[in-house]
C-alpha positions in Angstrom: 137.7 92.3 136.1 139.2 93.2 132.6 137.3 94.9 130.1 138.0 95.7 126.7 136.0 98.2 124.2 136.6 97.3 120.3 135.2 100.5 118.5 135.8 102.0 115.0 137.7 105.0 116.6 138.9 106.6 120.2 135.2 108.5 119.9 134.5 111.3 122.2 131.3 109.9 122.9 133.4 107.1 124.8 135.9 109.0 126.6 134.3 109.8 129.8 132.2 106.7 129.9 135.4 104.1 129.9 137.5 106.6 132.8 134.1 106.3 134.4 134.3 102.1 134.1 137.8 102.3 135.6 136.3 103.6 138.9 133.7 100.9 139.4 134.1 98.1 142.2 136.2 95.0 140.9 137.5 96.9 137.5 141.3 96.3 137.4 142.0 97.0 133.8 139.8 98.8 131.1 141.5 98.7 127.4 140.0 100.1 124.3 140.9 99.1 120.7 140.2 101.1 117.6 140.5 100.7 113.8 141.6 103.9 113.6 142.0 106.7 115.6 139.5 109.4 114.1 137.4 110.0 110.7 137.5 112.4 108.8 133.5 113.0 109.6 134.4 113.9 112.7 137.6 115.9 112.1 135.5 117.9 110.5 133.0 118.7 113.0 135.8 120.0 115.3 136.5 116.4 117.3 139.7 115.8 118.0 141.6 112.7 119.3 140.6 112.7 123.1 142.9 111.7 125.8 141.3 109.0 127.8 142.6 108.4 131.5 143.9 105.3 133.0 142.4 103.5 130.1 145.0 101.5 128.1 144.2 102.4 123.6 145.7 100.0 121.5 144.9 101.7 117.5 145.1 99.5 114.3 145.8 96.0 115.3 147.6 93.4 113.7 145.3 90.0 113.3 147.7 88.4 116.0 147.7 91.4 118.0 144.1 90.9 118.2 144.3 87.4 118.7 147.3 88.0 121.4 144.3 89.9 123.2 141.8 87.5 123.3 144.6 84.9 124.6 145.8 86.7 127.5 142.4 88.8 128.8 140.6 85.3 128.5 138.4 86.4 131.6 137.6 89.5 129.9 134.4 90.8 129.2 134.8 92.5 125.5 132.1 94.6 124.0 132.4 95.1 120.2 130.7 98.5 118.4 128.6 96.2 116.3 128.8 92.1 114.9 131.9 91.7 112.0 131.4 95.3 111.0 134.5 96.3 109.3 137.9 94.8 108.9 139.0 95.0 112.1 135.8 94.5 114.2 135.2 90.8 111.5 138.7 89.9 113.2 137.8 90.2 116.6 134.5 88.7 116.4 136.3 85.9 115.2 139.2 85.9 117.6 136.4 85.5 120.2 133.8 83.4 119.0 137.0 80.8 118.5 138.3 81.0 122.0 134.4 81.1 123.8 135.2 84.7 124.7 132.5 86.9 127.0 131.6 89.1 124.2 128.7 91.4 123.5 127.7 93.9 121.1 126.8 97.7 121.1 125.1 98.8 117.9 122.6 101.5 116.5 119.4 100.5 115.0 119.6 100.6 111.6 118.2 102.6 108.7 115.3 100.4 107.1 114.0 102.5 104.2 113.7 101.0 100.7 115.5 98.5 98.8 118.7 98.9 100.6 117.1 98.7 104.3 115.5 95.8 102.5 119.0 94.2 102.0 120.0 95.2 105.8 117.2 93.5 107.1 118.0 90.3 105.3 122.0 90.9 106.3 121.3 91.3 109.3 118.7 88.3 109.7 121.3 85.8 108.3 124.0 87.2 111.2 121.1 86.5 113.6 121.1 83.1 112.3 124.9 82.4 112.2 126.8 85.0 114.8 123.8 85.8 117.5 124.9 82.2 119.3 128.8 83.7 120.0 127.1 87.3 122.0 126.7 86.9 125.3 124.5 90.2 125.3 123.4 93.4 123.3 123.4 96.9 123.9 120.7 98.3 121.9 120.4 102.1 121.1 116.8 103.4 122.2 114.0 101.9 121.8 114.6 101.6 117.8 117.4 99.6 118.7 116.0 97.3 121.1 113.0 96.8 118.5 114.9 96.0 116.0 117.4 93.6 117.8 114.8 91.6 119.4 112.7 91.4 116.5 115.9 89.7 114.4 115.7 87.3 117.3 118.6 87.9 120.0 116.9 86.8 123.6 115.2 89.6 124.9 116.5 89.2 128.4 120.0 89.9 127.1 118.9 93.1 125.3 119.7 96.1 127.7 118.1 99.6 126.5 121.4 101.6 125.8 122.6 105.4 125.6 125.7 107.5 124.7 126.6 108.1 128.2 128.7 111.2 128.7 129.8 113.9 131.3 130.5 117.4 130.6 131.5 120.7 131.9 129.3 122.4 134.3 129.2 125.7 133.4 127.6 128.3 135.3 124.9 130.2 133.8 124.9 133.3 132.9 121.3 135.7 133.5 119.7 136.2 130.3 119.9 140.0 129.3 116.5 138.9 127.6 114.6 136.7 129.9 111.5 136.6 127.8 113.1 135.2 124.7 114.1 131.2 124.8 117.3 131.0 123.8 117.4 128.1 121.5 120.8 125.9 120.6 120.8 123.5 117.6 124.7 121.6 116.6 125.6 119.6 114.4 125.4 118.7 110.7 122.8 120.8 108.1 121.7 117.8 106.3 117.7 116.9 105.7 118.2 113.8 108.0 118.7 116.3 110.9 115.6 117.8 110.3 116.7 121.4 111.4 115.3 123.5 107.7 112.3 121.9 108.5 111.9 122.7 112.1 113.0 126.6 111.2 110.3 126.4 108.7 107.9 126.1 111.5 109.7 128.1 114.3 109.5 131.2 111.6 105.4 131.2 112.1 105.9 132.5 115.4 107.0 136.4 117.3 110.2 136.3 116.5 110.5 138.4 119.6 110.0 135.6 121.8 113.4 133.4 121.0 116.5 133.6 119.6 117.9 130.3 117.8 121.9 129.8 117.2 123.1 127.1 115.0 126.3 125.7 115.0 126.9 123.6 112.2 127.6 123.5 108.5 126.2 120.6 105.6 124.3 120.7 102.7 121.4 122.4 103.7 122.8 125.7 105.0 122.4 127.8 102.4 118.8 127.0 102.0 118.0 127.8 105.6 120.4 131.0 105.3 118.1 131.6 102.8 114.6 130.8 104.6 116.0 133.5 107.1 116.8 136.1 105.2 113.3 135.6 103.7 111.4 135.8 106.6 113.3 139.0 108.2 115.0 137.0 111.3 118.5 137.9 110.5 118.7 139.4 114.0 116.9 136.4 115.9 118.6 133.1 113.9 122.8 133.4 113.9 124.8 130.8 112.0 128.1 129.8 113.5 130.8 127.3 112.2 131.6 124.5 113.9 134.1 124.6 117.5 136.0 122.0 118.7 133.9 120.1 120.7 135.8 121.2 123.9 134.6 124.4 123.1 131.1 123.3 121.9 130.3 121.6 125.2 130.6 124.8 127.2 128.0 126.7 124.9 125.3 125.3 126.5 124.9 127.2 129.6 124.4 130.2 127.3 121.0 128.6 126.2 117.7 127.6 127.6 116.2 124.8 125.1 118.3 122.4 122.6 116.7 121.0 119.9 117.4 118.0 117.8 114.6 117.6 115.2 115.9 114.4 113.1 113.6 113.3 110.4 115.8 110.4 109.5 117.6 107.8 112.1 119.3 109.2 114.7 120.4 106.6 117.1 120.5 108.6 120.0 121.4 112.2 119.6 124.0 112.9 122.2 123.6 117.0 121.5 120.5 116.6 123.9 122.4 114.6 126.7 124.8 117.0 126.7 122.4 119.9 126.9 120.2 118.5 129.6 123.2 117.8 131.6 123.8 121.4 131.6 120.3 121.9 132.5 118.6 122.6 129.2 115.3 121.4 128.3 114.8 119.5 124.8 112.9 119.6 121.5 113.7 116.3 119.8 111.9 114.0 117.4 110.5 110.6 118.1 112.8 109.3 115.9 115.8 110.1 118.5 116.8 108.0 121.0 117.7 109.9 123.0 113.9 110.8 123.3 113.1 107.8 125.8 114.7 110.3 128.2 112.2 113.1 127.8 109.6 113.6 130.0 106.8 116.1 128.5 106.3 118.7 130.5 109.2 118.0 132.7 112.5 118.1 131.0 111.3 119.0 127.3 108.7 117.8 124.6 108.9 115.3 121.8 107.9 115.8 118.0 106.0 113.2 116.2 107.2 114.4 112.2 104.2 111.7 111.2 101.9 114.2 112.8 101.7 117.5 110.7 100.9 119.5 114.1 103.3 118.4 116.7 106.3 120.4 116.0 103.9 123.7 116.0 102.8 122.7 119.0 105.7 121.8 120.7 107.2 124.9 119.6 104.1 126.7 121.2 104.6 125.1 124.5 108.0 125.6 124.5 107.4 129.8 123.6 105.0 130.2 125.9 104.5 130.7 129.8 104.2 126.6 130.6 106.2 125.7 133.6 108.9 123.0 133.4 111.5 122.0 135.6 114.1 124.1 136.5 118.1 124.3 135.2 118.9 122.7 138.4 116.6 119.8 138.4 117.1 118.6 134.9 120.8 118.9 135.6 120.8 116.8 138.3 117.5 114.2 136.8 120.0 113.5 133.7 123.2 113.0 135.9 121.6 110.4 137.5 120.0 108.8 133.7 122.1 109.4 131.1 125.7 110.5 132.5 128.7 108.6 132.2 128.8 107.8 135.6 125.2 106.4 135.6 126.1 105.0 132.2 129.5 102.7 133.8 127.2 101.3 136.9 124.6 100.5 134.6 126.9 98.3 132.6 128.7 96.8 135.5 124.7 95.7 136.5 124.0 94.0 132.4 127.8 92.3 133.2 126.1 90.7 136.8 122.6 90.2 135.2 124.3 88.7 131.9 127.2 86.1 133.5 126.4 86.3 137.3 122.6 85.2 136.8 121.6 89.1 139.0 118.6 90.3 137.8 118.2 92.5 134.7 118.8 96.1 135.4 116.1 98.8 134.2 118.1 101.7 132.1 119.2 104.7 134.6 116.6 106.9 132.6 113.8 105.0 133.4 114.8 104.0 136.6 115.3 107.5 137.9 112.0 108.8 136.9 111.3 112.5 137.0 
């Protein structure tokens, strides 16, 4: 079986997941084509363009490349980062629908605020109408995702709950020279959306003795929280640090007891927390995440409910005080088998059986496993 990945760029959110797909039972080729090879968002934020194993990149297409594709992988089963989105992505879509390809789609929910979520909905609606007919099936993003794709009409039987499946370094943690403090790691950008001024707002109201918070990151909202700190005396418990390659990032996290990923806007999944639980951490994240469908109060970490003026005090209470949770080692080994790349490549081999082999539709790895 061939399968080809159409995404905006080689993502490092991808890498591990496609060499994962090569090693599954009946894959003989895996091929992933880009637009582009990285954004300048992400340069930013320390990516860099990964090296993905045994997995054949094809970057910038011509329309009969792309066509050329379609013609000689007609057995294929091609999975496109969202329907007609972009130049190159529009091509493919219609590359495929023309030659009755196996096609489906991986996309985000996506933001519905005002006016202009106003005008999504109704874009979106009309590509139900016209496009929905050509996908074979959909990989929603958390439950937002698979809310919103069902409700735009795609069969719900051929919407699969989806994550940002990844593997990381293992690192080996260290013994914490402070045990009593939580050791708290937030990355990624200071923008509102991400919710992190507003979640040291709160975290300030408590012993400052009892935690130590590192942020890695930079955005539009850093000097205001700079500012919040200095303010409220916790120079020597809150650190800023700039943004590391994300090599370096990923091997942070065994330095740290609890990640948090308070998003007040949409925030498809949140991979920051995946990566963090793989590594054994436990998680504050907002309901808004996806990535929250994979935490388990009490056992793995807490969610904050932002339309509830108390949750984020108390879930920073929980997570300050003496409450048992699972250990490094359990959570470690509960998200390998939910949200890790190798999870995430069986999984999809299962929506490919349920989807064209009539096998019966797979529950996500994260539910499936439990706690």
């Amino acid at each position: 079986m061939v399968l080809i990945v159409w995404q905006g760029i080689i993502s490092i959110h991808q890498k591990t997941f496609l060499e994962a797909l090569v090693k599954q039972p009946g894959v003989t080729k895996v091929m992933m084509v880009v637009e582009q090879e990285i954004s300048p968002y992400r340069k930013n934020m320390g990516w860099e363009v990964p090296v993905i194993e045994n997995v054949e990149v094809i970057v910038a297409p011509t329309e009969e490349k792309i066509k050329s594709i379609f013609r000689e992988y007609k057995d294929a089963v091609h999975l496109l980062g969202g329907i007609r989105v972009g130049k190159m992505m529009t091509m493919a879509f219609d590359a495929g629908a023309a030659l009755g390809a196996k096609m489906g789609s991986l996309s985000e929910p996506y933001n519905k605020d005002g006016w202009k979520g106003m005008l999504r909905t109704l874009k979106y609606k009309y590509q139900s109408l016209r496009y929905y007919k050509h996908m074979s099936f959909f990989l929603a993003v958390g439950k937002e995702g698979v809310a919103t794709y069902t409700g735009l009409g795609f069969d719900e039987r051929f919407v699969f709950p989806w994550a940002y499946f990844i593997n990381v370094p293992q690192m080996p943690r260290p013994v914490s020279a402070q045990p009593e403090r939580k050791r708290i790691i937030f990355g990624g950008r200071l923008e509102p959306g991400k919710g992190i001024y507003r979640f040291v707002t709160e975290l300030a109201r408590f012993d400052k003795t009892k935690y130590t918070l590192d942020i890695f990151g930079s955005g539009p909202d850093e000097e205001k929280i700079k500012q919040l700190v200095a303010e409220k005396g916790l120079d020597d418990t809150i650190s800023f640090k700039p943004f590391m390659p994300y090599n370096d990032m990923v091997r942070q996290y065994c330095n740290y007891d609890w990640v948090v990923l308070p998003s007040t806007a949409k925030d498809g999944w949140g991979v920051v927390v995946s990566e963090g639980m793989l590594n054994g951490l436990k998680a504050i994240c907002s309901s808004i995440c996806g990535v929250s469908w994979a935490i388990k109060d009490g056992f793995n970490g807490l969610v904050i409910d932002w339309n509830d003026a108390d949750s984020c005090n108390k879930a920073i209470e929980r997570m300050l005080s003496t409450e048992q949770f699972a250990d490094s080692g359990e959570i470690s080994a509960w998200a390998k088998n939910g949200v890790s790349a190798d999870a995430g490549a069986a999984y999809y081999m299962k929506i490919i059986d349920a989807t064209f082999n009539g096998e019966t539709k797979p529950a996500a790895p994260w539910i499936q496993v439990g706690k």
